[in-house]
C-alpha positions as CSV (number, residue, x, y, z in Angstrom):
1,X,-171.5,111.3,-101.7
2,X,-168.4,111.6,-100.0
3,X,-166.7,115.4,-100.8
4,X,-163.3,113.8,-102.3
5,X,-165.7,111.9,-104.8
6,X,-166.1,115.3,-106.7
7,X,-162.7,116.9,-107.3
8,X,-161.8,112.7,-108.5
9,X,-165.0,112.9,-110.9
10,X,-163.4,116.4,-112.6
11,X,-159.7,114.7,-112.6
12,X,-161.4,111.6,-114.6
13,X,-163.3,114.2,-117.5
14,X,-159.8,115.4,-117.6
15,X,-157.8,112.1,-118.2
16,X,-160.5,111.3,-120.9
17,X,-159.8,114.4,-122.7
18,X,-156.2,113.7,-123.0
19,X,-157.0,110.1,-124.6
20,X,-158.3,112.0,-127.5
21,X,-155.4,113.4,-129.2
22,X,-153.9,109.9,-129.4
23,X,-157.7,108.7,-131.4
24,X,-157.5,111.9,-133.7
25,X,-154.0,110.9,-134.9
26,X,-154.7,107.6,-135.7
27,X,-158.2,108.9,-137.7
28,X,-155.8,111.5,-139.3
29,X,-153.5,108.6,-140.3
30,X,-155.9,106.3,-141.7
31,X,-156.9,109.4,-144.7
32,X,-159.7,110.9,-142.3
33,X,-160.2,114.7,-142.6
34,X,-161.5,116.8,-139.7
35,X,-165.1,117.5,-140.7
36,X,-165.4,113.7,-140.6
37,X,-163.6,112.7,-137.2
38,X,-165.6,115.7,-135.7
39,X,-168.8,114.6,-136.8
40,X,-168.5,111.0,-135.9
41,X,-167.6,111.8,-132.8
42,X,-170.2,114.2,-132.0
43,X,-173.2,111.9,-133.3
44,X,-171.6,109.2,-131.5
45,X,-171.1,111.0,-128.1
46,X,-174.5,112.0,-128.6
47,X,-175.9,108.6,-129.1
48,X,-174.3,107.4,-125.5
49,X,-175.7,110.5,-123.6
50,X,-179.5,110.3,-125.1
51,X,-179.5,106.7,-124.5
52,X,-178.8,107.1,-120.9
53,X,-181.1,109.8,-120.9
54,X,-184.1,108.3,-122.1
55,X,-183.8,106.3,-119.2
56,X,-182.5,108.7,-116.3
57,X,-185.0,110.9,-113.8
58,X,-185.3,113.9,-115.8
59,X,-186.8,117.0,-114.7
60,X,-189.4,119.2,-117.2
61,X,-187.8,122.3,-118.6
62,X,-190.1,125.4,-120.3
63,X,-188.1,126.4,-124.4
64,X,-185.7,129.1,-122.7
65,X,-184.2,126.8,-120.2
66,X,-183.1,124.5,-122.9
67,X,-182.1,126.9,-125.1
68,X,-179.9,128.7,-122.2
69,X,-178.6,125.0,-121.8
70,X,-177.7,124.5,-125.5
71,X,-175.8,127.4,-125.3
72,X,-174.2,127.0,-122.9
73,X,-172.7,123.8,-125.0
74,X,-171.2,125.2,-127.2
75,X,-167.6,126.7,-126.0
76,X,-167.3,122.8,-125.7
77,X,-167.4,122.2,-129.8
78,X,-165.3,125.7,-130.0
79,X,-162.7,124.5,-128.1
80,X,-162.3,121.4,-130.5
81,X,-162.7,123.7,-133.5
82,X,-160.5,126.5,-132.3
83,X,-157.5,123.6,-130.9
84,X,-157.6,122.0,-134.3
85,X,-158.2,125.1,-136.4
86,X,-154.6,126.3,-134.4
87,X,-152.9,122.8,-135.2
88,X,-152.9,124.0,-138.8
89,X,-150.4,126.2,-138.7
90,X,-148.4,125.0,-135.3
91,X,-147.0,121.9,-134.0
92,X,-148.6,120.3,-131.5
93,X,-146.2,120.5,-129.2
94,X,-146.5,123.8,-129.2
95,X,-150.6,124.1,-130.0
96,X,-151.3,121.8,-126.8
97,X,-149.0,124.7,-124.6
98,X,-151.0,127.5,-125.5
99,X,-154.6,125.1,-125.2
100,X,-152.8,124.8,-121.6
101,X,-153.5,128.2,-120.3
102,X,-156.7,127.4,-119.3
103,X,-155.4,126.5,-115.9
104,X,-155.0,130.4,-115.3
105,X,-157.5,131.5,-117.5
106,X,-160.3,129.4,-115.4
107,X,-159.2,131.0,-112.1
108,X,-158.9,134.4,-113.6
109,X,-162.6,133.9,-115.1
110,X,-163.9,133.0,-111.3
111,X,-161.9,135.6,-110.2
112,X,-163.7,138.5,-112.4
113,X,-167.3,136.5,-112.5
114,X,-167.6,135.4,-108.9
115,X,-165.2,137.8,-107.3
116,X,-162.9,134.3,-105.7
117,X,-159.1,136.0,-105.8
118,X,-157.0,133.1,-106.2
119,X,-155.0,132.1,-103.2
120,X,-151.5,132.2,-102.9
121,X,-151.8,128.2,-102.8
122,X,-153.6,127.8,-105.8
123,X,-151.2,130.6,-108.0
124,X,-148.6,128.4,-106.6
125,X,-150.1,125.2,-108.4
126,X,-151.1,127.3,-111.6
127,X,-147.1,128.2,-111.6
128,X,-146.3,124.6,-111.5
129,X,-148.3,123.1,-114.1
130,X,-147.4,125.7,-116.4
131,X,-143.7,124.8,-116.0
132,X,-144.8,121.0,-116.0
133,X,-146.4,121.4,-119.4
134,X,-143.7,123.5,-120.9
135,X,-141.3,120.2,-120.1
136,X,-144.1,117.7,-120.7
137,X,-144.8,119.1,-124.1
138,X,-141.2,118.7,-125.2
139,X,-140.4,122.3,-125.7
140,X,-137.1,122.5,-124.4
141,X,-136.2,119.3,-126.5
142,X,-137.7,119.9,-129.9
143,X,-135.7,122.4,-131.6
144,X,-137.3,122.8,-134.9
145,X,-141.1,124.3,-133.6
146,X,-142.7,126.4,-135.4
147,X,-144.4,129.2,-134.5
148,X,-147.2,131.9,-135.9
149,X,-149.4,134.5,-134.6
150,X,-152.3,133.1,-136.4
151,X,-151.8,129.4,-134.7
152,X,-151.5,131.2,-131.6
153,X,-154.7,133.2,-131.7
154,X,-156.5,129.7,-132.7
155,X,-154.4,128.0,-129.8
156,X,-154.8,130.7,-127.1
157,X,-159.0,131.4,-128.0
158,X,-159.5,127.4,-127.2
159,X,-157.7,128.1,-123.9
160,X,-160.7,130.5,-123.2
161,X,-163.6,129.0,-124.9
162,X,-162.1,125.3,-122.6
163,X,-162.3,127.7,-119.5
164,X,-165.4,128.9,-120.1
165,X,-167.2,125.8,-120.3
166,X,-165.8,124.1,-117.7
167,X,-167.1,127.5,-115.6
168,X,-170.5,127.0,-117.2
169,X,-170.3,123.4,-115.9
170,X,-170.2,124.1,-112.3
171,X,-172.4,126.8,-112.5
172,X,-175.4,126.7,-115.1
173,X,-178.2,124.0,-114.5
174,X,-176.6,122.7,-111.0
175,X,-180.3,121.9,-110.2
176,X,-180.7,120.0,-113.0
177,X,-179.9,115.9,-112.5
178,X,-176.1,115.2,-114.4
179,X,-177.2,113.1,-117.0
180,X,-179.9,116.1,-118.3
181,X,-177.2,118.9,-117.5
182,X,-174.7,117.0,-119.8
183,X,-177.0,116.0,-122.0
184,X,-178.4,119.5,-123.2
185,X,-174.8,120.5,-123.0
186,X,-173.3,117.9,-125.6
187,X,-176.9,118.5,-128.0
188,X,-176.0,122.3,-127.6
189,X,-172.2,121.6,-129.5
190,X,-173.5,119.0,-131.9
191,X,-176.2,122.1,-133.0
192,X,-173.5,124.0,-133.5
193,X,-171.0,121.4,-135.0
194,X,-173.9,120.6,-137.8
195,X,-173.6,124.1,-139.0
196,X,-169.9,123.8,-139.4
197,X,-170.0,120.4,-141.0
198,X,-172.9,119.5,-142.2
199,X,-174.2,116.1,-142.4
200,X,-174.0,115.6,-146.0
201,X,-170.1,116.4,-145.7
202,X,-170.4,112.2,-144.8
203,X,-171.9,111.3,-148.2
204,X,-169.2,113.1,-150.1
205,X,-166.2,111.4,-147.9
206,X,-164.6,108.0,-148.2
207,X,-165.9,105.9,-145.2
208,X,-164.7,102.6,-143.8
209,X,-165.8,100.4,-141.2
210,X,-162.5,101.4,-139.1
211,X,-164.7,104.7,-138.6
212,X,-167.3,103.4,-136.4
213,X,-163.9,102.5,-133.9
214,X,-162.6,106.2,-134.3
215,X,-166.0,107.8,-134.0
216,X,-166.8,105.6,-130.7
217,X,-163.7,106.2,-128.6
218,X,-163.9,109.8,-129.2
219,X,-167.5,110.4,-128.5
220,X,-167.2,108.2,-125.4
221,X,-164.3,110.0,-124.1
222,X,-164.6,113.4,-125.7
223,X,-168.4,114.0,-125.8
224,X,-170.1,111.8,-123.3
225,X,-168.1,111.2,-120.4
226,X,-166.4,115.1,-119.7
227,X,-169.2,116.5,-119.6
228,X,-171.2,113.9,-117.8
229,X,-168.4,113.8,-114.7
230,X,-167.7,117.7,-115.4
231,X,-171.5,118.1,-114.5
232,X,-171.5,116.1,-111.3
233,X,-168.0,117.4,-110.0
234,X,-167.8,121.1,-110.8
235,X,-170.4,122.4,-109.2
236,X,-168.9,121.1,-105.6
237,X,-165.3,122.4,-106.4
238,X,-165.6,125.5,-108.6
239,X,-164.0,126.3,-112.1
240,X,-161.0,127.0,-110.1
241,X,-159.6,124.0,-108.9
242,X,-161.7,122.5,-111.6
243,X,-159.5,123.8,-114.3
244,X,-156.3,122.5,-112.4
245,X,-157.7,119.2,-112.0
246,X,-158.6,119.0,-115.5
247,X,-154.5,120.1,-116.5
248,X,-154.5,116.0,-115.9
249,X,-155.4,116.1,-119.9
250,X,-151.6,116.7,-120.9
251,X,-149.8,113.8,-118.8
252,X,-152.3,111.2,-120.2
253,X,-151.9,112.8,-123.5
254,X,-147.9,112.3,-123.3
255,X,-148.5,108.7,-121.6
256,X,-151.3,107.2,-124.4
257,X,-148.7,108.7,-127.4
258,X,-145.8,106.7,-125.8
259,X,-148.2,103.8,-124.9
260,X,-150.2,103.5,-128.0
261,X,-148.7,105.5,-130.9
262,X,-145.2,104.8,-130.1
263,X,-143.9,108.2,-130.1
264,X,-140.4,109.1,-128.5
265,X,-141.1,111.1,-124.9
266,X,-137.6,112.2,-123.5
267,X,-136.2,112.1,-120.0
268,X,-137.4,115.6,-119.5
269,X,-141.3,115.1,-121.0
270,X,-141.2,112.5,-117.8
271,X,-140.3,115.1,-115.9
272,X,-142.8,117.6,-116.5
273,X,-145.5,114.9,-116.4
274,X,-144.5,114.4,-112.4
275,X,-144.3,118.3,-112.0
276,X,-148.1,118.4,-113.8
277,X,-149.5,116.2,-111.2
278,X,-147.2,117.4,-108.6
279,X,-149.0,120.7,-109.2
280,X,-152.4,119.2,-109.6
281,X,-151.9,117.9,-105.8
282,X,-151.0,121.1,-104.7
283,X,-154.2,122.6,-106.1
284,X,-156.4,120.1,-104.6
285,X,-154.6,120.8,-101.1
286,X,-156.1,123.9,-100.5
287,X,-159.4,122.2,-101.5
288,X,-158.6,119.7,-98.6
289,X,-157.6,122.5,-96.0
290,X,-161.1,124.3,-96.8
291,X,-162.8,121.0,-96.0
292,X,-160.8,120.8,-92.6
293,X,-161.1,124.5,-91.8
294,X,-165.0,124.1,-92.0
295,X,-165.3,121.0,-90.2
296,X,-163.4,122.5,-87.2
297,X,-166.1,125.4,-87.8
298,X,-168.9,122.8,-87.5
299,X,-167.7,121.1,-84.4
């Protein structure tokens, strides 16, 4: 597979994640509560990876190894809990901003785990997509944001716990094929999403067949298909451009509010969506210069 095939995999799982805000409103609007939207899409996501799975080259694993795997699932459902738990008590213009600092977190975790100091290249893109997401997220337009230190814990924690598994993509189980990788993975959150909301939390709620649509678009695009593409892409990039590439979440988030909900996105929301990938190019440059430097080597 051809080595630009990998950082475009990890740009994808990032799009999808963006198209999920835009699906949670819309649940949200229709009377859905959280436990239920999270549920459905887990057990659906779920569904899609284990189908594939059953029919996918899988390789035997002794108790521990799946266990390990599990685990390391589960800053995936944290991230969802923490990000929503954080939209209680802060807009979402300003939740999504403080979800955003994975893109330095990420490096800074690489940095400390694997000993990679971030070039001057890459602090240079993490500069620019911070500033792209403070104009994409509208806060230099909305006046009226609110702001508390107990949103910003939530908001900032799923910044980490989002870093972390995208590090634990690239690095835990890279023998393993995809499909298995992100398989184990997405079981590992739903384990732990069960014990948050348990099943019978369904039979108590109001369902409707409009569900089944909710539930499937956001376990296709929240549970299967990041962590499927993360687990192919990261471990041929590295957490730290893996995390920039990933910043794609934001713009498509802006784009699918404007395209599907209908929401007002100023002059200046534009703006920082070109800055955003503007600084997602820029972090994937020094990924290209690498590539060049050790072909020269080679030759």
């Amino acid at each position: 597979m051809k080595l630009w095939i990998y950082p475009l995999l990890v740009f994808i799982g990032g799009c999808c994640l963006g198209i999920l805000s835009t699906f949670v409103k819309l649940a949200y609007s229709a009377g859905y509560t959280l436990s239920v939207v999270t549920l459905s899409q887990f057990i659906f996501g779920i569904v899609f990876l284990w189908i594939i799975f059953l029919f996918s080259p899988k390789t035997k694993l002794p108790f521990k190894k799946i266990m390990l795997m599990f685990i390391a699932g589960v800053p995936m459902a944290l991230t969802g809990l923490f990000y929503y738990q954080a939209l209680q008590t802060l807009d979402a213009s300003l939740a999504i901003i403080f979800l955003f600092q994975f893109v330095w977190v990420g490096s800074l975790l690489e940095w400390v785990l694997e000993g990679k100091r971030p070039s001057r290249l890459k602090l240079l893109s993490i500069a620019i997509l911070l500033f792209g997401s403070l104009l994409a997220a509208g806060m230099f337009t909305h006046g009226d944001t609110s702001f508390t230190w107990n949103g910003a814990f939530w908001g900032f924690l799923s910044s980490i716990t989002f870093s972390l598994f995208v590090y634990l993509s690239g690095t835990v189980g890279v023998s393993l094929p995809p499909i298995q990788r992100s398989t184990l993975f997405a079981t590992g959150s739903l384990i732990l999403v069960l014990f948050v909301f348990p099943p019978s939390t369904l039979l108590h709620a109001t369902l409707s067949a409009d569900i089944l649509f909710f539930g499937f678009m956001l376990g296709l695009f929240g549970v299967a298909l990041p962590p499927l593409l993360f687990s192919i892409g990261m471990p041929h990039i590295g957490s730290g451009l893996g995390t920039i590439l990933t910043s794609a979440e934001l713009p498509v988030a802006v784009f699918m509010s404007f395209i599907v909900l209908g929401e007002a996105v100023t002059f200046i929301q534009w703006v920082g969506v070109i800055i955003i990938l503007a600084g997602i190019l820029v972090g994937n440059k020094e990924k290209s210069i690498s590539h060049q430097s050790e072909k020269k080597a080679a030759s």
